[in-house]
OpenMM code with the backbone's topology and positions (N, CA, C; nanometers):
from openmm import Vec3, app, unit

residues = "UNK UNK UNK UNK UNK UNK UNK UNK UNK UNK UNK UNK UNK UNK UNK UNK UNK UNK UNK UNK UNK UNK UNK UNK UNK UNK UNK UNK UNK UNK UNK UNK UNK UNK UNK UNK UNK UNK UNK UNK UNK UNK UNK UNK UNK UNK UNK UNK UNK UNK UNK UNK UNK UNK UNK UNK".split()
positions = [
    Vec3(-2.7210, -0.3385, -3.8187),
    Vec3(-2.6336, -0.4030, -3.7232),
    Vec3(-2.5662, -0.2981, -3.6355),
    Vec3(-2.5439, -0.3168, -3.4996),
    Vec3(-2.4772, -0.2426, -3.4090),
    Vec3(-2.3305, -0.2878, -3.4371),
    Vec3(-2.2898, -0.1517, -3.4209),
    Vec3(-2.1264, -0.1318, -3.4502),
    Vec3(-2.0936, -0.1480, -3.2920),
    Vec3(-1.9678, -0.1920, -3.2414),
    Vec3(-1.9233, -0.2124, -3.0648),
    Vec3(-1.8085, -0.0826, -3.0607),
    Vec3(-1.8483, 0.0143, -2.9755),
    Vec3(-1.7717, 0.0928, -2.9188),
    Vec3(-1.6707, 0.0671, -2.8390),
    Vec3(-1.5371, 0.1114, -2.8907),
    Vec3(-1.4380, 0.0978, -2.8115),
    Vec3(-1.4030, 0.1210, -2.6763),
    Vec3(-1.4765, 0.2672, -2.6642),
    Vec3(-1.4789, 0.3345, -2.5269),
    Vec3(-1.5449, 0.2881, -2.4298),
    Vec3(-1.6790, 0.1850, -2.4938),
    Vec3(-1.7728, 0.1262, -2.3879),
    Vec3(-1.7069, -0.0153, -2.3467),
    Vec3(-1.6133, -0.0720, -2.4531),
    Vec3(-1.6231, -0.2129, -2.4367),
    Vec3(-1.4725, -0.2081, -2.3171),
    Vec3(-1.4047, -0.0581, -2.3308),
    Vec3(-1.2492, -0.0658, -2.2370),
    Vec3(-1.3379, -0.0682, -2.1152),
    Vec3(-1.4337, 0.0258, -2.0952),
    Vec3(-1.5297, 0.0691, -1.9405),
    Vec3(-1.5797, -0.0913, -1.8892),
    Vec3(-1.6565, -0.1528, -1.9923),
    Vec3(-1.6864, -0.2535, -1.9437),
    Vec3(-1.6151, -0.3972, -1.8832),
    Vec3(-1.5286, -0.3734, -1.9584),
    Vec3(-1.4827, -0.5005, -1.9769),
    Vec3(-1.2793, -0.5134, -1.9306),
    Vec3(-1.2318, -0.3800, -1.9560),
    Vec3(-1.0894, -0.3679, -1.9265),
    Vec3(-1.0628, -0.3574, -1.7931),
    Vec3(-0.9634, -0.4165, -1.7486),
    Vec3(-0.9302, -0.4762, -1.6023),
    Vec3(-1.0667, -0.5162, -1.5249),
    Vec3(-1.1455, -0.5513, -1.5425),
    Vec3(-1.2593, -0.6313, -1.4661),
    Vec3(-1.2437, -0.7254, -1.4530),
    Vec3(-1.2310, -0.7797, -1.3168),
    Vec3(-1.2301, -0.9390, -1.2322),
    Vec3(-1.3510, -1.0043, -1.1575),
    Vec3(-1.3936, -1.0778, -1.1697),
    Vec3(-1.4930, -1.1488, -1.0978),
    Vec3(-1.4397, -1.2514, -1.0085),
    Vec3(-1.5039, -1.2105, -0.9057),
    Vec3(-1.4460, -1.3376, -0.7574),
    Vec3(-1.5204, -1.4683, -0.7916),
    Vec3(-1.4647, -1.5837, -0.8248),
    Vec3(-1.5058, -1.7277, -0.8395),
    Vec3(-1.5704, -1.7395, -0.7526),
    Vec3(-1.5549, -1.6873, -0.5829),
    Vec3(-1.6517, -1.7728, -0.4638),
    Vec3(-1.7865, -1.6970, -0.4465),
    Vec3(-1.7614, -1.5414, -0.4748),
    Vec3(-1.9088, -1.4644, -0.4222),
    Vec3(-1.9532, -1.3737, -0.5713),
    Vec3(-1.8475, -1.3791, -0.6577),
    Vec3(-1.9424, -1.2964, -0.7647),
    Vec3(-1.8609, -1.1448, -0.7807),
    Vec3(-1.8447, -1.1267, -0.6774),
    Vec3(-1.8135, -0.9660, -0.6999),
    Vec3(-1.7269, -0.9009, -0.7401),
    Vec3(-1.7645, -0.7888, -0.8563),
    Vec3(-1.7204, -0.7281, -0.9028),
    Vec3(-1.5847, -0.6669, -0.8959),
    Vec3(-1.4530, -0.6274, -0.9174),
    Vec3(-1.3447, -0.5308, -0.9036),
    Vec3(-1.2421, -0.5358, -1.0078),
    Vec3(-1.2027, -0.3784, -1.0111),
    Vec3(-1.1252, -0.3143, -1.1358),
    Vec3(-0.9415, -0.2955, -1.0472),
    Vec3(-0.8745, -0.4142, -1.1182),
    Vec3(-0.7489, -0.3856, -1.0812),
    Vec3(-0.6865, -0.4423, -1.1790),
    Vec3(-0.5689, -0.4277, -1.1994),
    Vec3(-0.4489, -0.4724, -1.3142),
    Vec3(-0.4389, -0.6399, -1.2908),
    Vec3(-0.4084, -0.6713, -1.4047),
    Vec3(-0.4100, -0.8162, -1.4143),
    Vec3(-0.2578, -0.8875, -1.3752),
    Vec3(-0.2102, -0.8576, -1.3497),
    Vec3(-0.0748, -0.9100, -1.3028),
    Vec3(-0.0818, -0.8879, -1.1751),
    Vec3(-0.1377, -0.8375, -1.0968),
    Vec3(-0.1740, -0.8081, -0.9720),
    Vec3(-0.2914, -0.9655, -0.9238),
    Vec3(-0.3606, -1.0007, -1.0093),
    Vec3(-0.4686, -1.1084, -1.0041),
    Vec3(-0.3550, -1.2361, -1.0299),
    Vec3(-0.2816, -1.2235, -1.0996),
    Vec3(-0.2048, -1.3140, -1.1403),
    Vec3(-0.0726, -1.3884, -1.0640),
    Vec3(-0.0616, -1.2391, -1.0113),
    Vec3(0.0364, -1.2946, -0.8286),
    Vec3(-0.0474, -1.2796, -0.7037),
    Vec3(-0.1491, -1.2894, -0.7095),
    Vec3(-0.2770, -1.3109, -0.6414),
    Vec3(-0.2576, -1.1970, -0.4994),
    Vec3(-0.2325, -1.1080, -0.5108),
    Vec3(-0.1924, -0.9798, -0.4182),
    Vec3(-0.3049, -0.9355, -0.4243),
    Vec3(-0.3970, -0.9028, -0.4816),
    Vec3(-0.5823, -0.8843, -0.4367),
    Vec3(-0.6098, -0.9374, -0.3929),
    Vec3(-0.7397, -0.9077, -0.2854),
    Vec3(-0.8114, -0.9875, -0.2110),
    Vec3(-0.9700, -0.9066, -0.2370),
    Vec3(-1.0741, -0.9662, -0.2592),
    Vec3(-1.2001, -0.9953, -0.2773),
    Vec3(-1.2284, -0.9088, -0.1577),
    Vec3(-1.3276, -0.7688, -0.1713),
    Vec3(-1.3958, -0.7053, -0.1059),
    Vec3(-1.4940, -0.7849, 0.0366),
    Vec3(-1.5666, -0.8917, -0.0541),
    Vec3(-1.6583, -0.9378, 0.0155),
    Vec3(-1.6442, -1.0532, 0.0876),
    Vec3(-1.5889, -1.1339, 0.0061),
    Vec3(-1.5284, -1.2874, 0.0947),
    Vec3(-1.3817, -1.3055, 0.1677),
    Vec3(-1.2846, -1.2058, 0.1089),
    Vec3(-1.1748, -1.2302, 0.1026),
    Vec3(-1.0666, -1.3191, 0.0629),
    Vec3(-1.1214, -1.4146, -0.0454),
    Vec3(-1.0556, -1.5019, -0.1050),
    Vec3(-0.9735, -1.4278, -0.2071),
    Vec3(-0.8419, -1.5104, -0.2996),
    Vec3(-0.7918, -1.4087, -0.3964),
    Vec3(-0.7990, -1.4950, -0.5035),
    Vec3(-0.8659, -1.5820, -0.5387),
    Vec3(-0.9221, -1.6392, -0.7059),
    Vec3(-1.0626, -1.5611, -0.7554),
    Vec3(-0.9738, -1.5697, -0.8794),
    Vec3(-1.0653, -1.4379, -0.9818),
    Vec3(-1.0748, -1.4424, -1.1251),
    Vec3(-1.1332, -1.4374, -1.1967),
    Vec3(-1.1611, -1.4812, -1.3090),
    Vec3(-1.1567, -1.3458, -1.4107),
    Vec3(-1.1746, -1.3500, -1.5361),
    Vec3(-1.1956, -1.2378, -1.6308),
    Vec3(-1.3181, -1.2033, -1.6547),
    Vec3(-1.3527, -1.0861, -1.7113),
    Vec3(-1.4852, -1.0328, -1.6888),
    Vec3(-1.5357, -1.0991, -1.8426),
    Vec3(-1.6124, -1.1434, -1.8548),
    Vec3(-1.6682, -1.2430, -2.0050),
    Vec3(-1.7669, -1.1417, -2.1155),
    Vec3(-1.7081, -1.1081, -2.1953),
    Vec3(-1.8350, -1.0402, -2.3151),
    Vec3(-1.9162, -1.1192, -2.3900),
    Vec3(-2.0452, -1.1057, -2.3910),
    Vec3(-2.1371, -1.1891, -2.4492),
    Vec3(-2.1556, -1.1264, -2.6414),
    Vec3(-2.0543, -1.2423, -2.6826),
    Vec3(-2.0678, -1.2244, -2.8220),
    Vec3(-2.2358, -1.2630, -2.8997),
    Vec3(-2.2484, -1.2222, -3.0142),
    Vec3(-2.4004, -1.2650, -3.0774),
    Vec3(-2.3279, -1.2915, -3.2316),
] * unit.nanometer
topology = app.Topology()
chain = topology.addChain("A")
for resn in residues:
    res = topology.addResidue(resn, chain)
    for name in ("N", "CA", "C"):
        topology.addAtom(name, app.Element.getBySymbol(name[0]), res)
């Protein structure tokens, strides 16, 4: 069985947001997403979701 690395799962997965309208990717603090003061690289919308780990 694979053991889950800590260091990989902060890289992957810590502060990562996904834009609900286009998909794309960005690394910013979550209270920042939460008073919606980001705006989306590509669409410019500011709804954003959490980055999801695929458990097994």
């Amino acid at each position: 069985m694979a053991t889950s690395i800590p260091a990989a799962k902060n890289r992957l997965f810590k502060n990562i947001f996904i834009c609900k309208s286009c998909g794309q990717k960005m690394r910013t603090d979550s209270i920042r997403v939460i008073e919606k003061t980001v705006r989306c690289r590509r669409c410019g919308k500011k709804s954003f979701r959490a980055a999801k780990s695929k458990k097994k």
